[in-house]
PLY file of the C-alpha trace (Angstrom):
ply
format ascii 1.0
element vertex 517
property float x
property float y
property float z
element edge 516
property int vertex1
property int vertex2
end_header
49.21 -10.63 -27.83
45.93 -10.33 -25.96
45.98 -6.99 -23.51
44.37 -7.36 -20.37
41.86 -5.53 -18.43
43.64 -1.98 -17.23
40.31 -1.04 -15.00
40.58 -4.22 -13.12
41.21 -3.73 -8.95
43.79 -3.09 -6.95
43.81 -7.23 -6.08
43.83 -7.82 -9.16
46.48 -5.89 -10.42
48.82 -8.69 -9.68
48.23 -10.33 -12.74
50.42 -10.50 -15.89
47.93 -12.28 -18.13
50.20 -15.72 -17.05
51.60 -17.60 -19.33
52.12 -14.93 -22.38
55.52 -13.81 -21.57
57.02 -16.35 -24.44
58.09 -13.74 -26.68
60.22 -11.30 -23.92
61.50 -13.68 -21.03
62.09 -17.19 -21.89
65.29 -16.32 -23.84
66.39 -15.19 -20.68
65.17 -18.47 -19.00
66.08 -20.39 -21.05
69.73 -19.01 -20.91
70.23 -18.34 -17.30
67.56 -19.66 -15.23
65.67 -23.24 -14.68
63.43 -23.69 -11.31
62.41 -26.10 -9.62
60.38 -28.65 -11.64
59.50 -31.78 -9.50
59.92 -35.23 -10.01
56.24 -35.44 -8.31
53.33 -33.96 -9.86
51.27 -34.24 -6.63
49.03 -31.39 -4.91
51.34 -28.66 -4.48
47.99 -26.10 -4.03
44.49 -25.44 -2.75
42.02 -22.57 -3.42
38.84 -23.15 -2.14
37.81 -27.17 -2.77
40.07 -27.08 -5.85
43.37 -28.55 -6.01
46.22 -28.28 -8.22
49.58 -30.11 -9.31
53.07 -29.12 -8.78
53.37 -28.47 -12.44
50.48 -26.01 -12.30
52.22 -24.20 -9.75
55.21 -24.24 -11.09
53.82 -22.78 -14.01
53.04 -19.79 -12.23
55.49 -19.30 -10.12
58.22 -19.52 -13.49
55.90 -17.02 -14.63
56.40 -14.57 -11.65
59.76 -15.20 -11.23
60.73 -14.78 -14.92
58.49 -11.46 -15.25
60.67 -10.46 -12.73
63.87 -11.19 -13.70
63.46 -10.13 -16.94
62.33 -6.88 -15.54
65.85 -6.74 -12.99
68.29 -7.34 -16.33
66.55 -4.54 -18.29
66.74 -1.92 -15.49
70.20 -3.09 -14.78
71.10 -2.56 -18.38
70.06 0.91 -17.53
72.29 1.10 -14.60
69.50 1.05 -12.39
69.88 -1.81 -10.04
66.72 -3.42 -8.68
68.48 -4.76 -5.79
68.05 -8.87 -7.46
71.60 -10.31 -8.81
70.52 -11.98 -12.01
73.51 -14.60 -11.80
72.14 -15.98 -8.50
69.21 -18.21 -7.91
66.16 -16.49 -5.88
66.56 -18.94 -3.19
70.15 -17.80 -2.23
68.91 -13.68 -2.17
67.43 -11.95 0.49
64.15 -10.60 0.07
62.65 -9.61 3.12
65.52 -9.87 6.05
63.16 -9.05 8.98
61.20 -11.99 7.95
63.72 -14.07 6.80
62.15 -14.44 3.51
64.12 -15.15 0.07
63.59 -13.79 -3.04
62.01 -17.53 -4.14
59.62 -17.07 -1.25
58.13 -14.00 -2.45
57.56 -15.09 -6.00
55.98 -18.35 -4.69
53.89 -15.87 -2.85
52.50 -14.43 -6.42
52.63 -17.18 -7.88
50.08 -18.32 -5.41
47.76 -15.21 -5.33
48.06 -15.19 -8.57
46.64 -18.91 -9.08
43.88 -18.25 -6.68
42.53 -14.87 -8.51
42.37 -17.00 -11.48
40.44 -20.18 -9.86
38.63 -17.45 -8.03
37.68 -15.15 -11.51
36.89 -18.71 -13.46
34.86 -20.18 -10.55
32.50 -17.04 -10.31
32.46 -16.62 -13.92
31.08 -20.58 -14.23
28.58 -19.17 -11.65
27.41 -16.96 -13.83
27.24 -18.92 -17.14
30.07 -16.38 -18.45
31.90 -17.90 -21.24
34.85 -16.74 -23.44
34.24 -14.28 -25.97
34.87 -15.17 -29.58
37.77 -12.74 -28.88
39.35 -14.28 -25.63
39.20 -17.29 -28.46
41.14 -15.67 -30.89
43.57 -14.51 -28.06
44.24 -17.81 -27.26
44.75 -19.60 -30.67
46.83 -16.40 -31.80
49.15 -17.72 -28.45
49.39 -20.99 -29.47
50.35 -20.20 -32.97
53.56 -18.00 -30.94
54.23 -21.00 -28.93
54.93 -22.66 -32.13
56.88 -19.77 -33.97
58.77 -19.73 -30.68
59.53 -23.47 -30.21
60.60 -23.37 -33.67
63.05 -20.54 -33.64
64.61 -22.07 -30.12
65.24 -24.84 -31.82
63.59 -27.60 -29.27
62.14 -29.21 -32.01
58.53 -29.18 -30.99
56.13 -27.30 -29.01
56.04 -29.78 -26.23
59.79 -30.06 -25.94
59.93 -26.30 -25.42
57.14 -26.58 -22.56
58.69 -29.08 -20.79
62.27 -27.18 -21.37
60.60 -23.72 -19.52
57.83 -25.55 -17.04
59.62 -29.34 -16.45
58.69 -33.19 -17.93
55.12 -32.80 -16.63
53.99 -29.65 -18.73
51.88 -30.29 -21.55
50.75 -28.51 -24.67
46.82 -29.56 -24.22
47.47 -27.75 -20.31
49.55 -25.03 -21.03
46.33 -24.25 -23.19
44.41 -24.67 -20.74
46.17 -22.71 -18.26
45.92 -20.03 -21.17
42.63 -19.98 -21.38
42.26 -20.04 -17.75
44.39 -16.73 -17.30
42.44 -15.10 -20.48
38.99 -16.38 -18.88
40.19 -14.37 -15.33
40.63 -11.39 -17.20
37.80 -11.24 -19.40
35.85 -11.65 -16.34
37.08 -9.25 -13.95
36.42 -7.26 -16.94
32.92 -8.17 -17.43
32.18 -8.19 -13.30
33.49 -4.40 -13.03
31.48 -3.03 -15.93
28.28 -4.30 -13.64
28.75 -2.07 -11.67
26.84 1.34 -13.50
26.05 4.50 -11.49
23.60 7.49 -11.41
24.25 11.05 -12.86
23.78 12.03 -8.91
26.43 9.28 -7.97
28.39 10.29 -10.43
28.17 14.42 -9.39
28.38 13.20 -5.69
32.20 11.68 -6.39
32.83 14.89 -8.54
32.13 17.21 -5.71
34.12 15.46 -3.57
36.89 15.01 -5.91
37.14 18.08 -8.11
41.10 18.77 -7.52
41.35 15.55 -9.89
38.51 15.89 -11.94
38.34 19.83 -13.04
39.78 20.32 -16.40
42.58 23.01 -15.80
44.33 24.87 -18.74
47.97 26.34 -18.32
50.93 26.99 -20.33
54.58 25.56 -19.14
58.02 25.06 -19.92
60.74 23.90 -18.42
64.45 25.99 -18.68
67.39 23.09 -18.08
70.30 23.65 -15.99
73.84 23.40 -18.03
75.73 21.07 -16.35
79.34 20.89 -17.57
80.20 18.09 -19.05
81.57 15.02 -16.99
84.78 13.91 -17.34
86.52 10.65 -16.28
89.80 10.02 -14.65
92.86 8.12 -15.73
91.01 5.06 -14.93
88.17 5.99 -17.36
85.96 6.31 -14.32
83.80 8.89 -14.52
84.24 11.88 -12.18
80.55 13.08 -10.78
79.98 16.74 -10.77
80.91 18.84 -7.40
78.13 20.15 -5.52
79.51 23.49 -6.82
79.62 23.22 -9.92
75.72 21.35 -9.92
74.36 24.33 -7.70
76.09 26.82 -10.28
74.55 25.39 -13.25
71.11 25.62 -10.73
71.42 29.07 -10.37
71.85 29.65 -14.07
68.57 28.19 -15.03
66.87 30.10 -12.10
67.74 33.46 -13.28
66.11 32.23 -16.43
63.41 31.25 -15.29
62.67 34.30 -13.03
63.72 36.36 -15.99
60.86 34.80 -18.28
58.57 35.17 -15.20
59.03 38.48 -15.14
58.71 39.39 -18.84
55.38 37.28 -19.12
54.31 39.33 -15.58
55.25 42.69 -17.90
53.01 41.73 -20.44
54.92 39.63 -23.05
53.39 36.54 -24.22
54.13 33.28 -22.47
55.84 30.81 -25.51
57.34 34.64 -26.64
58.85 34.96 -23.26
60.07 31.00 -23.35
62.34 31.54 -27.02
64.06 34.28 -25.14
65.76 31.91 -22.17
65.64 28.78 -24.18
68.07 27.29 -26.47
68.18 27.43 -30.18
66.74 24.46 -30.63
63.87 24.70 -27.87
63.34 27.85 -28.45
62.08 26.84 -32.45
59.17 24.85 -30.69
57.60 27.76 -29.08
57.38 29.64 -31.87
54.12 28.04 -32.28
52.14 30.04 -30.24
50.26 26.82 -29.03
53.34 24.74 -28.16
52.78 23.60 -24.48
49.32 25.31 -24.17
47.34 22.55 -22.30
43.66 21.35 -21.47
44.06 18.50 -18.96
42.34 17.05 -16.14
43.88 17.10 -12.39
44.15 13.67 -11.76
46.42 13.89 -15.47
48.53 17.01 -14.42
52.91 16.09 -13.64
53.81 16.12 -9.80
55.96 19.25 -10.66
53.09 21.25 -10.70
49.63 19.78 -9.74
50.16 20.63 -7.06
50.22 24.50 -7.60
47.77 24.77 -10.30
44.98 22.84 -8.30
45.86 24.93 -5.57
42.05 26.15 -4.72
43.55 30.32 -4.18
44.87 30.38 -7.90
43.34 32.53 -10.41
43.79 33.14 -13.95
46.96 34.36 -15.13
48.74 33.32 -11.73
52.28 32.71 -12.78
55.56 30.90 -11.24
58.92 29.14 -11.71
59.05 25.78 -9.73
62.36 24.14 -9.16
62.94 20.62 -10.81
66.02 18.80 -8.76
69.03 18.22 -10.58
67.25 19.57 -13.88
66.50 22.58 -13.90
62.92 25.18 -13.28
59.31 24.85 -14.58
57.95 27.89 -15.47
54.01 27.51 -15.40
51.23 30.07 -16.05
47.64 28.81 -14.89
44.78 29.54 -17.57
41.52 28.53 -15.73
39.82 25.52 -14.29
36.12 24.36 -14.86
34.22 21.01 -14.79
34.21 20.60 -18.24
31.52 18.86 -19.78
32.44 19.21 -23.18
35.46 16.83 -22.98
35.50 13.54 -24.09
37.73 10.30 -22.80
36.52 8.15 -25.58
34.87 8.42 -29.18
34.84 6.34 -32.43
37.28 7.48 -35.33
37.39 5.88 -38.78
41.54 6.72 -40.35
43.13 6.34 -43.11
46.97 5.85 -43.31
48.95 7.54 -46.14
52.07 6.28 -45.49
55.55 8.37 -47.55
57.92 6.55 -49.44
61.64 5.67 -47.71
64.77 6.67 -48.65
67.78 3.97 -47.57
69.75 5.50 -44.31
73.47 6.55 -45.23
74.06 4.56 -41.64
74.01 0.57 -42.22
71.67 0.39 -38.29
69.85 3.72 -39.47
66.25 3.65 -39.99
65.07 4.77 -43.32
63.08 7.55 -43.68
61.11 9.49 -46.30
62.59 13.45 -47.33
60.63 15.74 -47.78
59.47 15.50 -50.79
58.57 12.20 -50.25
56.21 13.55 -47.20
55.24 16.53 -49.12
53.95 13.40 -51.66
52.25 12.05 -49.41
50.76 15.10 -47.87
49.49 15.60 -51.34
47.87 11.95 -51.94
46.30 12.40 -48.43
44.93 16.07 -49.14
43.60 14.23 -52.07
41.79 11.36 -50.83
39.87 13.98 -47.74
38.93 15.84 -50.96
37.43 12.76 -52.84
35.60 12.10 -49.81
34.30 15.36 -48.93
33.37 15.99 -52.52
30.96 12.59 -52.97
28.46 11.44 -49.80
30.69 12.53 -46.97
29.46 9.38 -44.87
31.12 7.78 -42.29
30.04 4.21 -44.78
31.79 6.33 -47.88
35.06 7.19 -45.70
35.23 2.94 -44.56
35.02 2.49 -48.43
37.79 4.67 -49.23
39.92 3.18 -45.94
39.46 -0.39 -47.67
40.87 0.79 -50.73
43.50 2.91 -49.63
44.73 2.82 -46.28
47.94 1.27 -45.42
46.92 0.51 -41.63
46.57 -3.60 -42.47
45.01 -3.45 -38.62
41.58 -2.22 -39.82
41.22 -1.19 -43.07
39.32 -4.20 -43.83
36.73 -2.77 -41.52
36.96 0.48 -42.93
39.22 1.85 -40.41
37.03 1.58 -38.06
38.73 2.46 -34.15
35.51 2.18 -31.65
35.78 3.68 -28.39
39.24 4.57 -28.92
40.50 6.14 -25.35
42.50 9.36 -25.28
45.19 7.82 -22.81
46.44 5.30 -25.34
46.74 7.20 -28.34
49.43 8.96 -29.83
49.96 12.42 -28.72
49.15 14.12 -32.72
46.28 12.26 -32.54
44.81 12.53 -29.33
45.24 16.52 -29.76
43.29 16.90 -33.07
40.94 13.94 -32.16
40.34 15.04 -28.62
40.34 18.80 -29.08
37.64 21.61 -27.81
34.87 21.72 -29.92
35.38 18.61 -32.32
31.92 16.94 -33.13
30.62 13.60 -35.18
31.30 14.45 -39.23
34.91 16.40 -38.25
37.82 15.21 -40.42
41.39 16.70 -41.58
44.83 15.20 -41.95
47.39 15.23 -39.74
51.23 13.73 -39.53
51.81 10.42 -38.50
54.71 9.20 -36.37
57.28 6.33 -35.56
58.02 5.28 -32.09
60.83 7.44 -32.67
59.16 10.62 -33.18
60.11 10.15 -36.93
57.39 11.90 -39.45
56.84 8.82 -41.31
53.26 10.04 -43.54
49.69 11.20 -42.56
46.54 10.03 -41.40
42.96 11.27 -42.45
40.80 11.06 -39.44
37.19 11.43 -39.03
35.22 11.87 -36.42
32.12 8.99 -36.49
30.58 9.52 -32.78
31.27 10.82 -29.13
32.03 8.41 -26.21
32.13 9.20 -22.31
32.33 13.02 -20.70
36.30 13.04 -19.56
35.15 13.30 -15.89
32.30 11.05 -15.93
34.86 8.03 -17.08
37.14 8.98 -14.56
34.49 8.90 -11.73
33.22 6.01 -13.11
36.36 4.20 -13.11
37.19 5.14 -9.77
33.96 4.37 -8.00
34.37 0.99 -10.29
37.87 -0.05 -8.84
36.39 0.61 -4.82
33.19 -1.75 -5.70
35.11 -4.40 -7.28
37.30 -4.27 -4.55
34.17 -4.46 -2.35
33.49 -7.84 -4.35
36.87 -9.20 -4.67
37.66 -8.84 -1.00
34.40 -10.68 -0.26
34.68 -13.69 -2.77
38.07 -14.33 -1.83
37.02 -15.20 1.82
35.30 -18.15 0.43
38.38 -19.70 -1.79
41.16 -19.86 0.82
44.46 -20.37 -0.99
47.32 -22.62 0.65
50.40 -24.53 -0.43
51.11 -28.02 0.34
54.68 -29.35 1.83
54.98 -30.46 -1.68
54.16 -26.49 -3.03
56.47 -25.25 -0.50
59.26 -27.04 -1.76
59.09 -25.43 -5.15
60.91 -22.19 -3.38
63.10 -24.07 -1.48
64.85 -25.97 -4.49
64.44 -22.72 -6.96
67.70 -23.20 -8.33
70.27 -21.78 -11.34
71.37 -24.24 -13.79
0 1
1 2
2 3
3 4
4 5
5 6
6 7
7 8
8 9
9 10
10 11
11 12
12 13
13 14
14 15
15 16
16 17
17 18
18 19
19 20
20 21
21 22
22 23
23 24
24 25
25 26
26 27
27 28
28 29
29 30
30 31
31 32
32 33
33 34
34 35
35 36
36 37
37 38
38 39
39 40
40 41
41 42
42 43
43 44
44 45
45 46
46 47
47 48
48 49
49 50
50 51
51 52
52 53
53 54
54 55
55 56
56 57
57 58
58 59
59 60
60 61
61 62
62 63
63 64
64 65
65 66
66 67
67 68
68 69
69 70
70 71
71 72
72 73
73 74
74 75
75 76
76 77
77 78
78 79
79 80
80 81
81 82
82 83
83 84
84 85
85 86
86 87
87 88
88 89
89 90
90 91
91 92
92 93
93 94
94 95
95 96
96 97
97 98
98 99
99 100
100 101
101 102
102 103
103 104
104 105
105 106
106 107
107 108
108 109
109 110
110 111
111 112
112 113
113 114
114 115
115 116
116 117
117 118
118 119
119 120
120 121
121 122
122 123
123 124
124 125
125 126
126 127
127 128
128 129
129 130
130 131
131 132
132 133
133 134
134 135
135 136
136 137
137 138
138 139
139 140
140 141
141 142
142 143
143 144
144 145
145 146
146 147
147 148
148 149
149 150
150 151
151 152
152 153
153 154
154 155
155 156
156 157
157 158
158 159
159 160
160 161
161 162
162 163
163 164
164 165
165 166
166 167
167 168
168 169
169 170
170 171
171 172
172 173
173 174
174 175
175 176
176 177
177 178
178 179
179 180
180 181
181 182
182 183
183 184
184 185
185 186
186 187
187 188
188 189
189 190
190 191
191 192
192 193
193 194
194 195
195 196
196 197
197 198
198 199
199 200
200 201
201 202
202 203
203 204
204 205
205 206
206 207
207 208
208 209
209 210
210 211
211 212
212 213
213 214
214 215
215 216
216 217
217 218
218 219
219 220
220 221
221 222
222 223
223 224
224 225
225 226
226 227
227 228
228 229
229 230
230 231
231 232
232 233
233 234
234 235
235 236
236 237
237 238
238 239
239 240
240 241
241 242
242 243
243 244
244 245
245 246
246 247
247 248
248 249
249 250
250 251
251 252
252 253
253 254
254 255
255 256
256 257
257 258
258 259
259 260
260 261
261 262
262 263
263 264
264 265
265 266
266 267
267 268
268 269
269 270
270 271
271 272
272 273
273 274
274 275
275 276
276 277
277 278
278 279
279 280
280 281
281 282
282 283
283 284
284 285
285 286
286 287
287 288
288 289
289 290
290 291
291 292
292 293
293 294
294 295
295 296
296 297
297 298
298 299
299 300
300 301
301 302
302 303
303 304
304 305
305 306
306 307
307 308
308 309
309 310
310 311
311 312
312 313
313 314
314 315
315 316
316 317
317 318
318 319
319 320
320 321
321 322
322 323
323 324
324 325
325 326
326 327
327 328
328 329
329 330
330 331
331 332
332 333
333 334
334 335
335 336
336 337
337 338
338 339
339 340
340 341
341 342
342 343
343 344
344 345
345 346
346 347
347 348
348 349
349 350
350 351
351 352
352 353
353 354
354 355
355 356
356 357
357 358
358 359
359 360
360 361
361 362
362 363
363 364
364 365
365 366
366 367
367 368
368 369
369 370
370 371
371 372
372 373
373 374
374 375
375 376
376 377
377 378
378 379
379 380
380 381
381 382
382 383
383 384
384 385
385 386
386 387
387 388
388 389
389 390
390 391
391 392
392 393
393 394
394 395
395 396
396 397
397 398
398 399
399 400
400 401
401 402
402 403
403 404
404 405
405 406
406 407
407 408
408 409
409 410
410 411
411 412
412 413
413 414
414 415
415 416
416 417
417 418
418 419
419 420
420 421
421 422
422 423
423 424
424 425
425 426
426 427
427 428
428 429
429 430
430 431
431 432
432 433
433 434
434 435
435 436
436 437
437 438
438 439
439 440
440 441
441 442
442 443
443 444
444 445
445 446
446 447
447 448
448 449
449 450
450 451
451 452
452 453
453 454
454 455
455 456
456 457
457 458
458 459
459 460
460 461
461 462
462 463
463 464
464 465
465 466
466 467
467 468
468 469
469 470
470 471
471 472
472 473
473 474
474 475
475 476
476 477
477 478
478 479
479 480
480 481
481 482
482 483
483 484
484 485
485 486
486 487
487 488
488 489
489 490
490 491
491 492
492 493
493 494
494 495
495 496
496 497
497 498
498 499
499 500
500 501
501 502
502 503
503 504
504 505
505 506
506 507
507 508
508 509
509 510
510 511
511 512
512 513
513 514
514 515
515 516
């Protein structure tokens, strides 16, 4: 599915790429909830001089409304409640009672500013002569080949019988495309339009100056001691009994005298993860026995709530130590390192990898996921060592390293291209990569093998990485992004004046008959 721009504005945050949400909330439509879909297919909308239909609307305010839902039913399935009921229409909730607003009012609100930053985005980019890229293409076919996976495996028997089943009679295939593209086209833009925007090296040292509590790079050790709350029992209804205040401030106090005992021993002299084993449990305690285990380089803007605070405090100096209590979990014991505007750390670069993936042996469990032992990783370890030495022994090229990706890697994503990741970006990146990838020091030419991971956390094989170039300074992209969001804002805020949005009678009666089946 295509991803849309993350460094888009504030306004134009309220986007969710309309229209892909096929594969994660039309079950759930389809299931529970049908809106209001018109018998009229009249002007339910302006923006600007534009006008569209009721189904166009519609379309967007299904969109909303389902995002939403679909969002209330998987917190609730979490036990955290969102404050929507699921089995009752929008129309009959409360959303706002001061101003006597529903729940179908608000998502006919997005829906609407939602419809005009698209017209809006699409309008200026026409302006411009900006076109879709032969990606945005790709983006959109690759959603209309879903749409027919999808229509297929509902059983609707065709794609346009599945439109008309989530949008009403009036939706089409040939618009739902276009109302694709449209939302794709938005996107790409606001991309495009921010990326204008380019500063100097004294802008860029003028924001740093003013911000450099967010963008020093800080390093510090921590680690967090648990409290051990008793376990909860239920009653002879199978309800379960919640913890007395007593017993929660008792487990409290246990984890604080750990925590000020490890404070005090790394305060004697004794090193910080050393320190940590000592108050930790068995199996915590194993992960700082790497003396490197929690020892972090990160900027301020990155740093938890738990303790940015402290460590950006402007008084602290190196080797400042304390324990910081976490409610209802337990203390943070952090030690701060040093902070510097580091110019030597890098937000992006280009990687080429190959991925050695270990043989599986069938789970015992009949839902288990199958895993490799480990002599099937140490196998794999082996093949991977291999291949690094193959390539370090013959041209050593970032060209000769593509060849051997083609031929070997098991990432079907990009080995056709020689596994080839440009401007990859620290923040989306697994956490074993981003470390070897993104740590002090590495240059163009670096490359080594390190374990690759499941979503789980499973060691599932290796990946050979190397190092092909250096992107953005860590701060600089920051700043950059930052002063970027204010000036698009700057734009947004202005163009909008010019493409007033407003709903017809006709568009206002999509929230007023927003109905369950």
């Amino acid at each position: 599915m295509y991803e849309s721009n993350k460094n888009d504005s504030s306004k134009a945050k309220l986007y969710w790429t309309v229209g892909i949400i096929i594969a994660v909330a039309v079950a759930a439509l389809l299931i529970w909830h049908t809106f209001f879909y018109g018998t009229e297919n009249g002007t339910a909308a302006t923006v600007g001089d534009q006008e569209f239909s009721t189904v166009e609307v519609t379309y967007y305010y299904n969109t909303v409304a389902n995002n939403y839902i679909n969002q209330a039913q998987q917190y609730k399935a979490y036990g955290i409640d969102m404050g929507y009921d699921t089995d009752k229409s929008p129309a009959e909730q409360t959303y706002n009672e001061e101003e006597g607003t529903t729940y179908a009012d608000y998502f006919l609100d997005q829906a609407l500013t939602q419809l005009q930053r698209t017209a809006i985005l699409c309008e200026e980019a026409s302006k411009e002569g900006y076109t879709l890229s032969a990606d945005g293409e790709k983006a959109v076919q690759d959603n209309m080949t879903a749409l027919y996976t999808y229509s297929v495996q509902s059983g609707a028997g065709s794609e346009e019988a599945y439109l008309r089943a989530i949008y009403g009679s009036k939706m089409s295939k040939s618009l739902f495309k276009d109302l694709l593209t449209q939302a794709i086209l938005a996107d790409e833009y606001a991309t495009h339009k921010s990326e204008t925007f380019t500063y100097t090296d004294e802008q860029l040292n003028k924001y740093y100056n003013e911000n450099k509590n967010d963008l020093d790079s800080y390093e510090y050790r921590y680690c967090y001691v648990n409290a051990d709350f008793p376990e909860q029992k239920t009653d002879a209804d199978g309800n379960t009994v919640d913890l007395t205040d007593e017993q929660k401030q008792t487990a409290m106090d246990g984890a604080k005298t750990k925590a000020d005992s490890m404070l005090a021993a790394v305060q004697a002299g004794t090193a910080f993860n050393t320190a940590a084993q000592d108050v930790l449990d068995e199996t915590s305690a194993e992960s700082y026995s790497d003396p490197e285990y929690n020892h972090k380089n990160d900027l301020g803007s990155a740093l938890t709530s738990t303790y940015q605070s402290w460590l950006t405090d402007g008084s602290r100096k190196a080797g400042d130590i304390t324990s910081i209590e976490v409610a209802d979990t337990g203390y943070c014991v952090v030690q701060f390192l040093g902070r510097k505007k580091d110019d030597n750390s890098y937000q992006t670069l280009t990687y080429r990898n190959i991925e050695v993936l270990a043989e599986t042996t069938p789970s015992e469990d009949e839902n288990g996921t199958d895993l490799p032992t480990d002599e099937q990783l140490a196998a794999a370890k082996t093949k991977a060592d291999d291949l690094l030495d193959q390539w370090k022994n013959g041209d050593a090229t970032a060209d000769s390293f593509g060849e051997l990706a083609k031929t070997n890697s098991a990432d079907e994503t990009n080995k056709d291209n020689g596994g080839l990741n440009e401007d990859a970006n620290r923040s989306s990146l697994d956490a074993n990569l981003t470390d070897w990838l993104f740590a002090e020091g590495r240059q163009p030419g670096d490359a080594a093998v390190v374990e690759a991971s499941d979503s789980s956390g499973n060691v599932i094989g290796y990946q050979i990485l190397y190092v092909e170039s250096l992107g953005e300074i860590q701060w600089k992209y920051q700043a950059t992004t930052a002063l970027r969001s204010d000036d698009y804002d700057k734009w947004y805020t202005e163009v909008e004046a010019n493409y007033p949005a407003e709903l017809t009678d006709l568009g206002k009666e999509i929230a007023a008959s927003s109905s369950n089946q």
